[in-house]
KEMI-286275 format. One record per residue (C-alpha): x, y, z. Coordinates in pm, whole numbers, padded with zeros to 5 digits, always signed. Layout:
XYZ
...
***
This chain:
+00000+00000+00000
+00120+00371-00058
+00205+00596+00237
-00058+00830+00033
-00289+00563+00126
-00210+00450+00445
-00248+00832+00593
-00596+00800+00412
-00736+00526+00571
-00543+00622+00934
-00754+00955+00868
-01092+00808+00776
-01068+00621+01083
-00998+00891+01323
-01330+01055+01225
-01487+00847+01409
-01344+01005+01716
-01584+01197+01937
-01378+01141+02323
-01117+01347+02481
-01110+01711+02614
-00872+01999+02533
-00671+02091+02813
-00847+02343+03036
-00431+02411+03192
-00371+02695+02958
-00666+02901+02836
-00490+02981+02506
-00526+02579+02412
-00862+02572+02564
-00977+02762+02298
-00800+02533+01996
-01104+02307+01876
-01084+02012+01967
-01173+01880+01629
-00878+01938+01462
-00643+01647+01319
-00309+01604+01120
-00062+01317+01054
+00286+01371+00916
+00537+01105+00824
+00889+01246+00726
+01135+00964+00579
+01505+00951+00634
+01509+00922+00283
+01355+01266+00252
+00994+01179+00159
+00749+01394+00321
+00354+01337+00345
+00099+01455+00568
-00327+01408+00609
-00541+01638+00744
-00426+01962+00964
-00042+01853+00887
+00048+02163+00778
-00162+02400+01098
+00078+02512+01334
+00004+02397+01697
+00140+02413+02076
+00392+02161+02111
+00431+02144+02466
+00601+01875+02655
+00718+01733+02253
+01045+02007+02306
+01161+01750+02565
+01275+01558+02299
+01488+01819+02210
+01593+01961+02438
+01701+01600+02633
+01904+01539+02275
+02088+01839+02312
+02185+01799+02691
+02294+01409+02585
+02475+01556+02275
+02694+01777+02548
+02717+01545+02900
+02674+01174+02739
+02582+00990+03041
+02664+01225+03323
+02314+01371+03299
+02177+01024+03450
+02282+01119+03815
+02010+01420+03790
+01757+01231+03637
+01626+00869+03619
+01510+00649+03370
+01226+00483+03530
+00840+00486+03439
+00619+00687+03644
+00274+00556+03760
+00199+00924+03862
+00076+01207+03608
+00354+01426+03447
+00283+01680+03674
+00296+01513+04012
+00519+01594+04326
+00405+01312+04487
+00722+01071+04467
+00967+01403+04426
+01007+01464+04758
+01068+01121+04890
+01312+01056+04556
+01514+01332+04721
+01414+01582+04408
+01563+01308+04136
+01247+01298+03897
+01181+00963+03793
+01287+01023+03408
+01328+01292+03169
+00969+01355+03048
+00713+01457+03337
+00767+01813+03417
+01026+01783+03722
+01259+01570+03489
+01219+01842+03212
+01276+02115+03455
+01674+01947+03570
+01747+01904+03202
+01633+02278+03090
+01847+02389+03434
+02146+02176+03264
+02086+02293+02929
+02121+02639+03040
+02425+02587+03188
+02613+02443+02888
+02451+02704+02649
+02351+02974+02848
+02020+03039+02648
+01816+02740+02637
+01577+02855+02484
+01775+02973+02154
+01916+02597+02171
+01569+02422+02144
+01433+02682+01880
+01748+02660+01656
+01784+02243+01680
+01400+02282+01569
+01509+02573+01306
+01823+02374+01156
+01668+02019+01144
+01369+02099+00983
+01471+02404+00721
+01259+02676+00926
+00885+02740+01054
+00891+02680+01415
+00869+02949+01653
+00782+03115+01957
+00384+03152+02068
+00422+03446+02304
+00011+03452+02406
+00071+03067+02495
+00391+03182+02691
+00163+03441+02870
-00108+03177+02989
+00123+02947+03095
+00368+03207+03295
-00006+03272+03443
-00081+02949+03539
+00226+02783+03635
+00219+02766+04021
+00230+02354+04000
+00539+02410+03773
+00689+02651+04051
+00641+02398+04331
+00773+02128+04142
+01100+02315+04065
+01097+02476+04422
+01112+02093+04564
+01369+02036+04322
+01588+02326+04404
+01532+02280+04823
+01693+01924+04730
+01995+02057+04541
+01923+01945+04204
+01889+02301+04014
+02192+02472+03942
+02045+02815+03856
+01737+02994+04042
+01407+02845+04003
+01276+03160+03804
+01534+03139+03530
+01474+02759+03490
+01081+02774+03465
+01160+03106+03219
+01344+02875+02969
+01126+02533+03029
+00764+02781+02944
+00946+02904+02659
+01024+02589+02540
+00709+02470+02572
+00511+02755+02432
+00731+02655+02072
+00425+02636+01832
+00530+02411+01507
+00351+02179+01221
+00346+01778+01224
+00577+01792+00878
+00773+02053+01085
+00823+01829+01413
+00857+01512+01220
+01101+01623+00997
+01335+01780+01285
+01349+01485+01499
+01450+01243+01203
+01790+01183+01374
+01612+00976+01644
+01581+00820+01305
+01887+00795+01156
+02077+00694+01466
+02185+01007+01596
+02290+01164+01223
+02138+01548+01170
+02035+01667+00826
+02376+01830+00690
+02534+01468+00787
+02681+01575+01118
+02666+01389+01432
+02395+01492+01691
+02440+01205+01927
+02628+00864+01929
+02415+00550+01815
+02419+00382+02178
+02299+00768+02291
+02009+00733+02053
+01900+00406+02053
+01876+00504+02480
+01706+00821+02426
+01460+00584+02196
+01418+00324+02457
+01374+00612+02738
+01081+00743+02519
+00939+00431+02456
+00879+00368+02826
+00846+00738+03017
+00733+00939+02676
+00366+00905+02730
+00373+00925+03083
+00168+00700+03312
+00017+00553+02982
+00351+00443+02828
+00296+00071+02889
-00069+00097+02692
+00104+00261+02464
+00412+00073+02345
+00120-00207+02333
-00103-00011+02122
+00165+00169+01907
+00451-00053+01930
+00700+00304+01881
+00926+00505+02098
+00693+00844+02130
+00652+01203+02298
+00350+01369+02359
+00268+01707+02451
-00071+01859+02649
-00048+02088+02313
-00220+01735+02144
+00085+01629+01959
+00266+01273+01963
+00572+01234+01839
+00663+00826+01734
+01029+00729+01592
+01028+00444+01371
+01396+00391+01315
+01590+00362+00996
+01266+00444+00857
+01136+00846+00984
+00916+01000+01221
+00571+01034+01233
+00393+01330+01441
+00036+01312+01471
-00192+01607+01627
-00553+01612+01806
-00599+01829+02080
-00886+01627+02270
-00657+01460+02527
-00762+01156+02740
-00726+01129+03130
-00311+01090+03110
-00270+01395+02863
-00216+01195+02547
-00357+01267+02192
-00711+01022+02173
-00705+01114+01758
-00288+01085+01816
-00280+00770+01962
-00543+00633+01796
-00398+00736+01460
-00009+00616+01567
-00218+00296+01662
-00352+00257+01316
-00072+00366+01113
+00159+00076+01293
-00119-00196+01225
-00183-00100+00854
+00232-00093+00781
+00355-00291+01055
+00605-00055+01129
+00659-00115+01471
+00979-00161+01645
+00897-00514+01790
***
């Protein structure tokens, strides 16, 4: 079957989609209707095709971990591993519950307290980490994402779980620069707004085993093939086991309704709904990644 045809039929079937809620977090993507759907598959042989609302720019949220881990990786290798774990949480992204007894080590990379320790390192080996996520996103996918400064607003408005979380984190010891500076660059981050083709197309060195587009080296093989296997098991949070059952592909979502899945030596896929069910995940996203993987059998196992 053509990839033409495959996104086809993965879009006919998530019409018939009526669950999930927007988030109600940030009023700007309260307003986004929740109605709204696009798939993007980007090749690592340089084939790009989308269905749908590929092209509509959207929130992408908690997807600029991805990046933003990649870069910190690209820098410290494995040294970053003594800030953060590697473990599945049963606990929503946003929970402080097991912070404080973890002695502020969040349990991996992609709920917000593990974000917050790698933005803190990330601004330490750049200085501006915000500039680093937004140009890695720039270079890798030849231009179009960019700061959403009324989703920066709402969320700078509404971040007092945020604040606590990286409070916790800094009474344990774990921040290296004040809390205020950290949850600056981690909101700006995630108020990057960006396409499916666009997100897709920049993360294709998960793809191509750590190589960026001009042929350079982003990160080692063993680096990426561990920042695969971290997102196949933390990336959807609390739902990650469902999910690598369902999906079968190392992924990152976002509250913004995007899911990021790397299929490797093959591309990326990035799929966008903003109804999100009870663990912050795509339901069109998930449901789509679901259907894509069981059409091609592209899955990793």
């Amino acid at each position: 079957m053509e990839l033409s045809d495959v996104l086809a039929e993965v879009h006919e079937t998530v019409g018939r989609i009526t669950t999930g809620v927007v988030t109600s977090a940030i009023p700007a993507l309260a307003r986004v209707d929740p109605h709204r759907f696009g798939l993007a598959f980007a090749g690592v042989d340089g084939e790009l095709e989308g269905v749908g609302d590929w092209d509509q720019a959207f929130s992408v949220q908690s997807v600029s971990k991805v990046f933003s881990l990649a870069l910190v990786l690209a820098h410290d290798g494995e040294a970053l591993w003594s800030r953060v774990r590697r473990q599945p949480s049963v606990h929503r992204f946003n929970s402080l519950s097991e912070l404080d007894g973890d002695c502020g080590i969040p349990r991996n990379p992609f709920v917000n307290a593990g974000a917050l320790v790698v933005t803190d390192r990330l601004l330490g080996i750049t200085g501006n980490a915000k500039a680093a996520v937004l140009d890695l996103l720039h270079t890798e996918s030849g231009g179009g994402p960019h700061f959403d400064p009324v989703v920066a607003a709402d969320e700078q408005a509404h971040n007092h779980r945020n604040s606590a979380i990286a409070h916790l984190i800094a009474d344990h010891g774990n921040l290296h620069h004040p809390v205020e500076d950290v949850l600056e660059h981690y909101t700006w981050h995630c108020a990057i707004a960006a396409t499916c083709g666009q997100l897709a197309t920049a993360a294709l060195f998960l793809a191509r085993g750590g190589i960026r587009a001009n042929g350079s080296r982003l990160l080692s093989a063993a680096d990426t093939t561990r920042l695969n296997a971290t997102l196949l098991t933390c990336g959807t949070y609390d739902a990650a086991g469902d999910f690598a059952y369902a999906v079968g592909l190392p992924a990152k979502s976002g509250i913004g309704g995007g899911i990021l899945a790397v299929i490797p030596g093959r591309g990326v896929l990035c799929a966008w709904g903003p109804a999100l069910d009870s663990h912050g995940n795509s339901v069109a996203g998930a449901l789509a990644l679901s259907a894509f993987t069981s059409i091609t059998g592209w899955s990793i196992f």
